[in-house]
N, C-alpha and C positions, 0 to 999 in steps of 0.2 A: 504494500500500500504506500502513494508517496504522503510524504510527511503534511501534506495539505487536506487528506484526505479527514472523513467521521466515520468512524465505525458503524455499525450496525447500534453496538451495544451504546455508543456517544447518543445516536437517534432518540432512542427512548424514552417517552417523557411527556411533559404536558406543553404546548406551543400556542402562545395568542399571537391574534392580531394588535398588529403599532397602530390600529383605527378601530375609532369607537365609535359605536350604535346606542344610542339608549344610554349612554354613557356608561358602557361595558365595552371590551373587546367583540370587534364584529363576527370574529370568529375563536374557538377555541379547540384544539385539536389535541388528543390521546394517542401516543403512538404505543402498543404495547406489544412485548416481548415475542408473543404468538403471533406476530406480524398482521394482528387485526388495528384498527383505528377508528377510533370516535371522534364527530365533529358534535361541535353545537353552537350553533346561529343564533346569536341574539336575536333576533324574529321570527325563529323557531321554536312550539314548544319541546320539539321532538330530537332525538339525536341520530343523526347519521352516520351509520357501520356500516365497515367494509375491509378491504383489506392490501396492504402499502409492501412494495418492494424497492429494491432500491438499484438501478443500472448506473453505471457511472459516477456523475455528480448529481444525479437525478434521481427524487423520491416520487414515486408515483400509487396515485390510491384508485383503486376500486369498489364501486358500491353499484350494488342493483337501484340505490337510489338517485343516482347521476343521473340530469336528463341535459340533452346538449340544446335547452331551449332557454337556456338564459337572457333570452329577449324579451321574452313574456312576460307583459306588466302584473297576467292574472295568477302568475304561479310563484310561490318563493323559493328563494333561493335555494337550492339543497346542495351546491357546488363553487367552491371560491377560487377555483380558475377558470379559463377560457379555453382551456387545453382540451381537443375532443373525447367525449367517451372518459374521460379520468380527469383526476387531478393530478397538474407534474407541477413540483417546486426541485427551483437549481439549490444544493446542498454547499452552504458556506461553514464554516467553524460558528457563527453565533447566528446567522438568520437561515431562512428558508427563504426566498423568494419566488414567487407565482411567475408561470411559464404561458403564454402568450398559446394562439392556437397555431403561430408561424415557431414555436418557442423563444421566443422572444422573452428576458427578463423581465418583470415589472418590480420597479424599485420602491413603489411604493405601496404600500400596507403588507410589508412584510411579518411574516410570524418568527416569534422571539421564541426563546424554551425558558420556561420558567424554571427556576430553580426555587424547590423547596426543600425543608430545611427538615429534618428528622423528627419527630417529637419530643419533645422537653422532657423529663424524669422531674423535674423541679414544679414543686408544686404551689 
């Protein structure tokens, strides 16, 4: 692996959106171990599962809930790229960034990995 690379096991983790809805992250994504992933939409009450692999610098997810009609004013959202049939984000050391449908970067409303912290013993 070169030394720029993220591991599989770096992946792991909970990732919001740097853009807010409702004054929450627009999105918040679950990558887990079993190479399944959960999203959830601020304007969703629901959560979207599926499941993420990873080629190159590129993470990509699948759900049977992706529809490539994100043009539609009457339906929401259930997909935060423009990437056909899937979601692909380019894989950096600290963001994710959303891949275009020509894959093309988008630099803005990238997803961060939260870092949390163990629980306390201290009472």
């Amino acid at each position: 692996m070169a030394a720029c690379s993220v591991s599989r096991k770096q992946l792991i983790g909970t990732y919001q959106s740097k853009c807010l809805l409702y004054l929450e992250p627009s999105v918040i994504m679950v990558l887990h171990d079993d190479n399944t992933f959960e999203y959830k939409f601020a304007q969703l009450g629901e959560k979207i599962k599926g499941t993420w692999m990873v080629s190159k610098k590129t993470l990509f997810l699948e759900s049977v809930s992706f529809s490539d009609s994100l043009t539609e004013d009457i339906s929401p959202q259930k997909k935060y790229t423009k990437f056909p049939g899937k979601d692909a984000f380019r894989i950096t050391t600290k963001r994710l960034f959303s891949l275009t449908a020509g894959g093309e970067i988008q630099k803005t409303c990238y997803l961060t990995k939260i870092i949390t912290l163990p629980p306390s013993d201290v009472q």
